[in-house]
C-alpha positions in Angstrom: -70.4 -135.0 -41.7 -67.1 -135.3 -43.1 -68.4 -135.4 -47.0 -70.0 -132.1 -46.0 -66.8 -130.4 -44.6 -64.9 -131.7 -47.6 -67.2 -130.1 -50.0 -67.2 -126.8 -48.8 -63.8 -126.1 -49.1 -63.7 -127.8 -52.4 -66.6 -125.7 -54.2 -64.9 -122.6 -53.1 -61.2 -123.9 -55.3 -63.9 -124.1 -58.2 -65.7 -121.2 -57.6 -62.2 -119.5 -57.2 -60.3 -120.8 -60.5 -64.2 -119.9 -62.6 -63.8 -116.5 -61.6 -60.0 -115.6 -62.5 -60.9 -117.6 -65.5 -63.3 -115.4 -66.5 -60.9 -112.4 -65.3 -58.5 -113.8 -68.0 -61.1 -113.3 -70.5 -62.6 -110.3 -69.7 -59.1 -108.8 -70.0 -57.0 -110.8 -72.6 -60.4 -111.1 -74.8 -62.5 -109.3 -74.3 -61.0 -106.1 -73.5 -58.6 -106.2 -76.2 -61.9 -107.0 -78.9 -63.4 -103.4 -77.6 -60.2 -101.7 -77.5 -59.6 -103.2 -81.3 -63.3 -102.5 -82.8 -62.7 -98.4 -81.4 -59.3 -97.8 -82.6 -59.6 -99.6 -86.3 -60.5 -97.3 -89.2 -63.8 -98.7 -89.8 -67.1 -96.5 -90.2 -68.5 -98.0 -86.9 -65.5 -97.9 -84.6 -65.0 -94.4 -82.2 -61.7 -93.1 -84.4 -63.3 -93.3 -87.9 -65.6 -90.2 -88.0 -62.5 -88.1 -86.6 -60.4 -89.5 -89.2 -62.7 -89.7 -92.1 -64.0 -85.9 -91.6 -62.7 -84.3 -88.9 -64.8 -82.6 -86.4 -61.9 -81.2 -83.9 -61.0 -77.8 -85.0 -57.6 -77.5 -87.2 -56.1 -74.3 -87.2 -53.7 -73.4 -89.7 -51.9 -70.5 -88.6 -49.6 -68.0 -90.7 -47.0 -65.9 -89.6 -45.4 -63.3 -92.2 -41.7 -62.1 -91.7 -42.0 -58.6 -92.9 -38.6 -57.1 -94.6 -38.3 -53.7 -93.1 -35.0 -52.2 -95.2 -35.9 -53.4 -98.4 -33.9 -50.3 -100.0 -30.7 -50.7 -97.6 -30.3 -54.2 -98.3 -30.1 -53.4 -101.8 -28.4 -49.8 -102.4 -26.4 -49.9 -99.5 -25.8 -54.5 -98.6 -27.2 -53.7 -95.0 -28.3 -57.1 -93.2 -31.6 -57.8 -93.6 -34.1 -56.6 -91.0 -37.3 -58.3 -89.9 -40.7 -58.1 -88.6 -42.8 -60.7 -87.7 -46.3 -60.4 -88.5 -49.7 -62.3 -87.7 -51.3 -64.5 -86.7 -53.3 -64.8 -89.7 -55.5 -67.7 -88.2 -57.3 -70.2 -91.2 -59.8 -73.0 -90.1 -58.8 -76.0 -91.7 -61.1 -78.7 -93.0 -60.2 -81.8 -94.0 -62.4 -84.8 -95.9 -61.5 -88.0 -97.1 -62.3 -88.9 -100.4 -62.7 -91.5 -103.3 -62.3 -94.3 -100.3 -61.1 -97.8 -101.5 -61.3 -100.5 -98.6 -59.1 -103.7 -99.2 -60.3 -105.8 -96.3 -58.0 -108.9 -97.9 -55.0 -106.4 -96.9 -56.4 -104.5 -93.8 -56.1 -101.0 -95.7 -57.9 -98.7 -96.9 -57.2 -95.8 -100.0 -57.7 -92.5 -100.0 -57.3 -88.8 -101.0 -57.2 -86.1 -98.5 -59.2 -82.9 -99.2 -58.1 -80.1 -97.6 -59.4 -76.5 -97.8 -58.6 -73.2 -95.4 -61.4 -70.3 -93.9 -60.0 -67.2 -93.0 -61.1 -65.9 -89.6 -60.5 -62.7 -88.8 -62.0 -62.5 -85.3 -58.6 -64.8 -84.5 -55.9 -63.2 -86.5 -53.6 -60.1 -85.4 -54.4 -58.4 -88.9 -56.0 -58.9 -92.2 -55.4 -60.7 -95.1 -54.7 -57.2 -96.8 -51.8 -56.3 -95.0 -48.9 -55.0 -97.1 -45.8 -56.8 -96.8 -42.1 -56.9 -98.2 -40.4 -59.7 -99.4 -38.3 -62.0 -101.9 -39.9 -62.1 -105.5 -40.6 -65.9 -105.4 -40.9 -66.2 -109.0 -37.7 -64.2 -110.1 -35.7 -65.7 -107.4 -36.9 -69.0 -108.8 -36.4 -68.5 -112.6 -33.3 -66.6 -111.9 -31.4 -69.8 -109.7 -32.9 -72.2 -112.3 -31.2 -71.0 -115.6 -27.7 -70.4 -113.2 -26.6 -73.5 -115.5 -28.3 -73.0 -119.3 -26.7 -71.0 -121.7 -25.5 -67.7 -122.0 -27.8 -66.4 -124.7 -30.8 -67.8 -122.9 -29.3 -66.2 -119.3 -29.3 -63.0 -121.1 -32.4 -62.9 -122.8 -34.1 -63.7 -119.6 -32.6 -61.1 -118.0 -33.5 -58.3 -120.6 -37.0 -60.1 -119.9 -36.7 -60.0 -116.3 -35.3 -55.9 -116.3 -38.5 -55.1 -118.5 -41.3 -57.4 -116.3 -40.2 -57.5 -112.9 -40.2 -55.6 -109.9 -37.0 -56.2 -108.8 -35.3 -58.4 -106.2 -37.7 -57.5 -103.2 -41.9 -56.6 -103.7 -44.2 -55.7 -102.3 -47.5 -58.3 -101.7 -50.1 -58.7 -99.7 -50.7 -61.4 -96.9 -53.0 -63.1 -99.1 -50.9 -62.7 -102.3 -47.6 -64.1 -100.9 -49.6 -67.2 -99.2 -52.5 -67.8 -101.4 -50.7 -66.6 -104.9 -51.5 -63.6 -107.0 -50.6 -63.5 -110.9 -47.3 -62.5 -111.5 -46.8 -59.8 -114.3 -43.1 -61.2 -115.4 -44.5 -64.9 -115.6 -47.8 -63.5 -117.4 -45.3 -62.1 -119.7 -43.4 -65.4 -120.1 -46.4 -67.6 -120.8 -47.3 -65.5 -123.9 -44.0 -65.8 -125.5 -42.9 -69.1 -124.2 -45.9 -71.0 -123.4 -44.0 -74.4 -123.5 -41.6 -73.0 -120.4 -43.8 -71.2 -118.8 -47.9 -72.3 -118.6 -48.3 -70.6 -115.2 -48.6 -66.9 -113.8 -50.3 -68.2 -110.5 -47.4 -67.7 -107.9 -47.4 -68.2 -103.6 -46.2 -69.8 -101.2 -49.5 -72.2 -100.8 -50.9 -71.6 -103.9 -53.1 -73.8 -105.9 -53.1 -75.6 -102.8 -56.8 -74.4 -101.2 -59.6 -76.5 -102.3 -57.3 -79.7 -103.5 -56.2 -83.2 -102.1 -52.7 -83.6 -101.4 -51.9 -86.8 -103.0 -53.5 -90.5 -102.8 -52.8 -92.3 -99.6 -53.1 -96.0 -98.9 -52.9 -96.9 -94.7 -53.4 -99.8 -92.5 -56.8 -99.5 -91.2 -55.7 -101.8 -87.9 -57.4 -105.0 -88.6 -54.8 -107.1 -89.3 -52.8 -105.8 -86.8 -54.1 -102.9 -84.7 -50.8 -101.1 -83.7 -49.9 -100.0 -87.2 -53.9 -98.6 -87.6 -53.0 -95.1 -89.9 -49.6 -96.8 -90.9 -48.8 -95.2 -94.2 -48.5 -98.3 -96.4 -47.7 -96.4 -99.9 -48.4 -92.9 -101.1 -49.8 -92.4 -104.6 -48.9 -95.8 -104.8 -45.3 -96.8 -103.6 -43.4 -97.1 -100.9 -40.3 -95.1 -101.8 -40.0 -91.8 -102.9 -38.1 -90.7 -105.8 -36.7 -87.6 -104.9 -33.6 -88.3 -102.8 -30.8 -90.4 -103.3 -31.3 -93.0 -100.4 -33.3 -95.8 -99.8 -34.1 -94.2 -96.3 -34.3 -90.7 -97.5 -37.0 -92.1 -99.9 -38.8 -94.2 -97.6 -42.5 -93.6 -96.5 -42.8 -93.9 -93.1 -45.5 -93.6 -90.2 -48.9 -91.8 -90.3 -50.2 -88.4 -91.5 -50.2 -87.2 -88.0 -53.2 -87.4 -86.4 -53.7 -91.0 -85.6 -50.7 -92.5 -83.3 -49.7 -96.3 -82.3 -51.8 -97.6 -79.5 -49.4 -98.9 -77.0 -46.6 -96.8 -77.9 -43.5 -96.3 -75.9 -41.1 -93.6 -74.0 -38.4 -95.7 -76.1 -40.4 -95.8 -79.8 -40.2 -93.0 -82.1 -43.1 -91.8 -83.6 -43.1 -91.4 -87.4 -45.0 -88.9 -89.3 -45.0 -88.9 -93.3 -45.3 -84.6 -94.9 -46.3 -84.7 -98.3 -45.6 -81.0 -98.5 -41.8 -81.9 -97.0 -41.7 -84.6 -99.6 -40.3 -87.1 -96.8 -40.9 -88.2 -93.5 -40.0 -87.5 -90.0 -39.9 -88.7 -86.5 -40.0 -87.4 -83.0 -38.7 -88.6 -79.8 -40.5 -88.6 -76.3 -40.1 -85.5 -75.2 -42.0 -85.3 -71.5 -44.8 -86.6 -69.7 -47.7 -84.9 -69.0 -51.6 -85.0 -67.1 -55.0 -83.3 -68.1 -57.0 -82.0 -65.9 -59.0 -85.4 -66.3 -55.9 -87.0 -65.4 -55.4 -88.8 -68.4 -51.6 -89.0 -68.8 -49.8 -88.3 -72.1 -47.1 -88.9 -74.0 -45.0 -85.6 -75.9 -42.9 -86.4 -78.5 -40.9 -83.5 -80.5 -38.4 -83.7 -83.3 -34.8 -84.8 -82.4 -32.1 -82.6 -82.6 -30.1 -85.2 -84.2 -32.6 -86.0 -86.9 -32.2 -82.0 -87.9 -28.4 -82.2 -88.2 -26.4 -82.2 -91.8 -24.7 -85.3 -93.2 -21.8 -84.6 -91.2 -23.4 -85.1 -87.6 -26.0 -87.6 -88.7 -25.0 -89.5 -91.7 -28.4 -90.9 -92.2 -29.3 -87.7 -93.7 -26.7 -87.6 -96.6 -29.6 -89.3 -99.0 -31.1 -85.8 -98.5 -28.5 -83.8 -100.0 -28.9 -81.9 -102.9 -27.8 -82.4 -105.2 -26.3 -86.2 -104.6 -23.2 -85.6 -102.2 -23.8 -81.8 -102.1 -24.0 -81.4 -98.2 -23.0 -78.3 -97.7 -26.3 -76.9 -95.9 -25.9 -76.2 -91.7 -28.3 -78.1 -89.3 -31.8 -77.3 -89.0 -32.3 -76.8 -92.8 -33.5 -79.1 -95.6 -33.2 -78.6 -99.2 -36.6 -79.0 -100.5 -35.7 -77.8 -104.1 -36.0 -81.6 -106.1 -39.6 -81.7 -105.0 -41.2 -77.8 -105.4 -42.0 -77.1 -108.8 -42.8 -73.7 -110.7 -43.6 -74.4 -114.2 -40.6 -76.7 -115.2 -38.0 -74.3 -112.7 -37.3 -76.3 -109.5 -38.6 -73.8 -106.5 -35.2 -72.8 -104.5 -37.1 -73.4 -100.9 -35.3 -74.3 -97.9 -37.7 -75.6 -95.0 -36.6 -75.2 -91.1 -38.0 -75.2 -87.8 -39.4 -71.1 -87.3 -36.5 -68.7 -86.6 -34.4 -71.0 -87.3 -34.7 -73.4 -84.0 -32.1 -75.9 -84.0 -30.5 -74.8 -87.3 -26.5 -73.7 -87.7 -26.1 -70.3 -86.0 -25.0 -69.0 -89.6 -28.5 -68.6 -90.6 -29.5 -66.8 -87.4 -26.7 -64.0 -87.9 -27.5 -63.1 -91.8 -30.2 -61.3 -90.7 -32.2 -59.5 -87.9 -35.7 -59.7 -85.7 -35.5 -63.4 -85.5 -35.8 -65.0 -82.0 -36.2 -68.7 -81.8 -37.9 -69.7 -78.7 -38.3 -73.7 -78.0 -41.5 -73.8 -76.5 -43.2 -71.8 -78.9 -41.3 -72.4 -82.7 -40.9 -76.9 -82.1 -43.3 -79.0 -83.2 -45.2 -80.9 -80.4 -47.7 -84.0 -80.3 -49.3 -85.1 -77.4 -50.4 -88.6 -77.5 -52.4 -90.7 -75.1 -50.0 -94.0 -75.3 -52.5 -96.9 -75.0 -54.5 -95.9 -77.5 -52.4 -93.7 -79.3 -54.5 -90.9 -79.6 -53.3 -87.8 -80.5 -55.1 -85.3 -77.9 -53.3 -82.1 -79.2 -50.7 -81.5 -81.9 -48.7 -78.2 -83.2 -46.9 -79.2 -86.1 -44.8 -75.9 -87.2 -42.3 -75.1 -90.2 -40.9 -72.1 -91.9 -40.9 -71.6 -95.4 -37.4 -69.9 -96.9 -36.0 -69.4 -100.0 -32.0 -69.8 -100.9 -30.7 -66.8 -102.3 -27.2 -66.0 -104.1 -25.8 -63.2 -106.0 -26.9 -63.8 -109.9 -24.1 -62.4 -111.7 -26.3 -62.2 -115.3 -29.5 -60.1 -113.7 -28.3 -56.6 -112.8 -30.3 -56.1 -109.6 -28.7 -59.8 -108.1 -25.2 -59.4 -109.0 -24.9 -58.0 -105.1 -27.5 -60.5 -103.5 -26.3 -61.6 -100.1 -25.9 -65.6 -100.0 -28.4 -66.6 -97.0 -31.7 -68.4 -96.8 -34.3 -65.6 -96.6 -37.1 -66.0 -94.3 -40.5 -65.8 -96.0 -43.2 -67.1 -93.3 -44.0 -69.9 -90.5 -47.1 -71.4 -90.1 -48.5 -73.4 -87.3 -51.2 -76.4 -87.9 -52.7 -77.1 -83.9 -55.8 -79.1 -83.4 -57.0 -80.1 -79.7 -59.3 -82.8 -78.7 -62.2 -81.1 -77.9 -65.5 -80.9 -75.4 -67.8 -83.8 -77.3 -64.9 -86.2 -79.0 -62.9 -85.8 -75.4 -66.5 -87.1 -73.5 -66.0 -89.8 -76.1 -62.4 -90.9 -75.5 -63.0 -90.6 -71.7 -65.7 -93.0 -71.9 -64.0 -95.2 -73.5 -61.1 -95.2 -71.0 -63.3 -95.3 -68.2 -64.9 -98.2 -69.9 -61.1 -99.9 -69.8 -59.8 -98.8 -66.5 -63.5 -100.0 -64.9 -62.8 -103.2 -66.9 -59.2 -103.3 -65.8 -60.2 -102.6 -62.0 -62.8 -105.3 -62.0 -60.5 -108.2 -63.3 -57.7 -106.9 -60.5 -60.5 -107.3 -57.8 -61.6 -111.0 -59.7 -58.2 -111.8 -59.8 -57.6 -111.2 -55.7 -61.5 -112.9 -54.9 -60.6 -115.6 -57.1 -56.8 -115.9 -55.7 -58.2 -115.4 -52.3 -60.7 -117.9 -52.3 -58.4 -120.5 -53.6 -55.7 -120.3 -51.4 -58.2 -119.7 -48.5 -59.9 -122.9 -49.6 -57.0 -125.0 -50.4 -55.4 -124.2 -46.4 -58.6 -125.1 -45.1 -58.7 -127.8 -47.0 -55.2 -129.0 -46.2 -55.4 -128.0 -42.7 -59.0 -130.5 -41.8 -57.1 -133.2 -44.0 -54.0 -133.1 -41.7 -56.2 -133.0 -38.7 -58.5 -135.6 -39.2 -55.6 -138.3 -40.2 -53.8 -137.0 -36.6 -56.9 -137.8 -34.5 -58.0 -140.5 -36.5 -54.9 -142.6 -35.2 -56.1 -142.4 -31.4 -59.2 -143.2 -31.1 -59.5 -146.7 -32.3 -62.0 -149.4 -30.3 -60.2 -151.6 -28.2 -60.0 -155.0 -29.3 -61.6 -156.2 -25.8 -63.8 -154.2 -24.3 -63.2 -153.6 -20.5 -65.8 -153.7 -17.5 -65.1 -151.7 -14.2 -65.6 -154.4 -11.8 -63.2 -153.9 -8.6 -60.8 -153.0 -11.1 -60.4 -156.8 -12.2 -60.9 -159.0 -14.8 -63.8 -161.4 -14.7 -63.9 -164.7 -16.7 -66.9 -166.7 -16.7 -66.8 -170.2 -15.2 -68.7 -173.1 -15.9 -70.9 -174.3 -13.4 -71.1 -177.9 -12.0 -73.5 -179.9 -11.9 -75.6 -182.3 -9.2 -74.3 -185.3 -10.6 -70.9 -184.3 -10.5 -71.2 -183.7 -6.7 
């Protein structure tokens, strides 16, 4: 009977520590293995086909700033007046190519393909729409021979006076985005064809239909919170463009893919090929979908956007070396654009100016920066890391100064000129959300079920180990009273009886 008791109690501790046991494993094993084999860049894990060829809708969305006083800016130095046009809405398709997987390493090479759709069913006008702006190319020609000589100033502008159309043109939406041949560089190429072996000029041009640059990232298998890590681009860590280590350092991921387990405290780093550098935004807010999945926002910081002055980190990006003269908000993009062998005078910023030095803002009119609408904004879920929604925006400007050797710029205002903004969104949608939601139902079920092992297990080991303790204590108690006497007793008249031996006849 006692063996019995004793092994009830006892099976129950085993039974207990086997099932938080296997609690442990279920979530420090096997969990983690599932959460692993769906987030790594492989082509059977959950993230590949999303990251190899996209099948959430990008948008790429253009808005044009219109110049509405072209002829008062220039016969009469009025300010600059403008009006915004669009959206001229693109869908955006992105493959990867030429893949090169490097198990040994845990990365994977790559170039990105990218090519834009026009809709016109979402855009606000069509790509025909007649705009005024800067003329790119003579802007750009003009700012690059500022320092050559003067024979070669002046013959370019006899050149320029004969060819061009003057300081401000007229384009259309698609010319001024997509590029258009230029008659003054068409002109060029015939008589300098070693200077000039381009007419093709836009803001985006010769971009459609092209990869922008090779990539090699982490695919997560060594290590699955850097998984879309940039680990070079077209082969090296650094840039060569600035004159920092930092400012030339390639950092974080292209965007779309973010740090599973990331944290209100991390930053989350984003490498722009087009911005020929990298970037970071902070946490901005916290937020719930209608699934109740909670996210993570995380916008660029207002310190990362200030000069060299307020942020001294950012002196590497001054052009050229020590030149810091630019306002917050703006960066100098001019080393990396190229036009031919002219350096591209662009200036990038958030749209209408958001965040930049007030300067900007009050050289010219019709531009109204709005936070909510004009800063770039990535939602993230933060176990995972991934990104549910993303707006990444920037507006495209060009530096302009009086030219004193080109007639028609002798007077040109100094300011940066707004050209256009664009906006690239994507959000997670109906199929690849059903997707990710099974997957985190798979975890949270998973996660729910070792809590509720954990407290059976728990329970019935602490329950078993009392009862246990408790039967031991109370059988040692009673175990000491109730011992056989070492004589046994007899109730005769209460006394005790001793035999006697009997005599005999003889002895009578």
């Amino acid at each position: 009977m006692v063996k019995k008791q004793c092994c009830c109690p006892i099976t129950g501790i085993v039974i207990g520590v086997i099932v938080v046991v296997i609690s442990l494993i279920v979530e420090f094993v096997i969990v983690p293995y599932v959460f692993k084999e769906n987030l790594e860049l492989n082509n059977s894990s959950m993230q590949y086909n999303n990251w190899y060829r996209p099948e959430v809708p990008i948008s790429m969305q253009w808005y044009i700033f219109n110049l509405t006083n072209a002829d008062d800016v220039v016969n009469h130095g009025a300010k600059p007046s403008f009006v915004q046009l669009g959206p001229y809405t693109y869908r955006e398709y992105r493959w990867k190519t030429y893949l090169k997987w490097d198990s040994d390493k845990g990365t994977v090479r790559y170039k990105n393909l990218r090519w834009w759709v026009f809709e016109p069913n979402k855009s606000a006008g069509s790509e025909d729409d007649l705009i005024w702006s800067i003329n790119l190319p003579l802007v750009t020609v003009a700012e690059s021979l500022r320092y050559e000589s003067l024979l070669i100033q002046e013959g370019f502008a006899l050149f320029a006076k004969l060819n061009s159309e003057g300081l401000y043109r007229k384009y259309t939406m698609k010319e001024l985005i997509w590029g258009y041949h230029d008659p003054m560089m068409t002109a060029a190429m015939s008589l300098l064809p070693d200077m000039f072996y381009t007419d093709f000029v836009g803001v985006y041009a010769g971009k459609n239909y092209t990869d922008d640059g090779v990539w090699t990232v982490s695919t997560g298998e060594k290590d699955i919170t850097t998984v879309g890590q940039t680990v070079a681009y077209n082969g090296t860590k650094y840039l060569n463009f600035w004159s920092s280590q930092y400012a030339n350092m390639v950092n974080g991921t292209d965007g779309t893919v973010g740090k599973p387990g990331i944290t209100k405290d991390e930053q989350f780093y984003m490498f722009v090929p087009d911005l020929c550098r990298s970037l970071y935004g902070v946490y901005s807010e916290e937020e719930k979908t209608s699934e109740g999945i909670t996210l993570y926002r995380f916008s660029p910081d207002a310190n990362e956007m200030k000069n060299a002055t307020g942020n001294p980190d950012n002196a590497g990006f001054c052009t050229p070396p020590g030149n810091c003269l630019l306002g917050d908000g703006m960066m100098n993009l001019t080393v990396c654009q190229m036009l031919d062998h002219f350096n591209i005078p662009v200036m990038a910023s958030l749209p209408h100016f958001l965040y930049a030095d007030p300067r900007y803002l009050e050289k010219v009119e019709g531009l109204h920066p709005v936070e909510s609408e004009h800063k770039t904004d990535i939602a993230l879920e933060p176990r995972t890391g991934i990104v549910m929604r993303v707006a990444k925006r920037l507006q495209i400007n060009m530096y302009l100064r009086a030219v004193e050797y080109i007639d028609f710029m002798k007077d040109a205002p100094e300011m940066v000129f707004p050209v256009a903004w664009l906006n690239e969104s994507a959000v997670i949608d109906g199929q690849n959300q059903d997707v990710f939601l099974s997957l985190m139902q798979l975890m949270n079920v998973a996660n729910i079920l070792c809590y509720v092992m954990y407290a059976c297990g728990g329970l019935s080991m602490i329950g078993c180990s009392a009862y246990l303790t408790c039967y031991c204590v109370k059988t040692k108690s009673s175990g000491t009273g109730e011992r056989e006497p070492l004589l046994g007793s007899q109730k005769s008249g209460g006394s005790l009886s001793v035999p006697v031996k009997e005599q005999s006849e003889e002895e009578t």
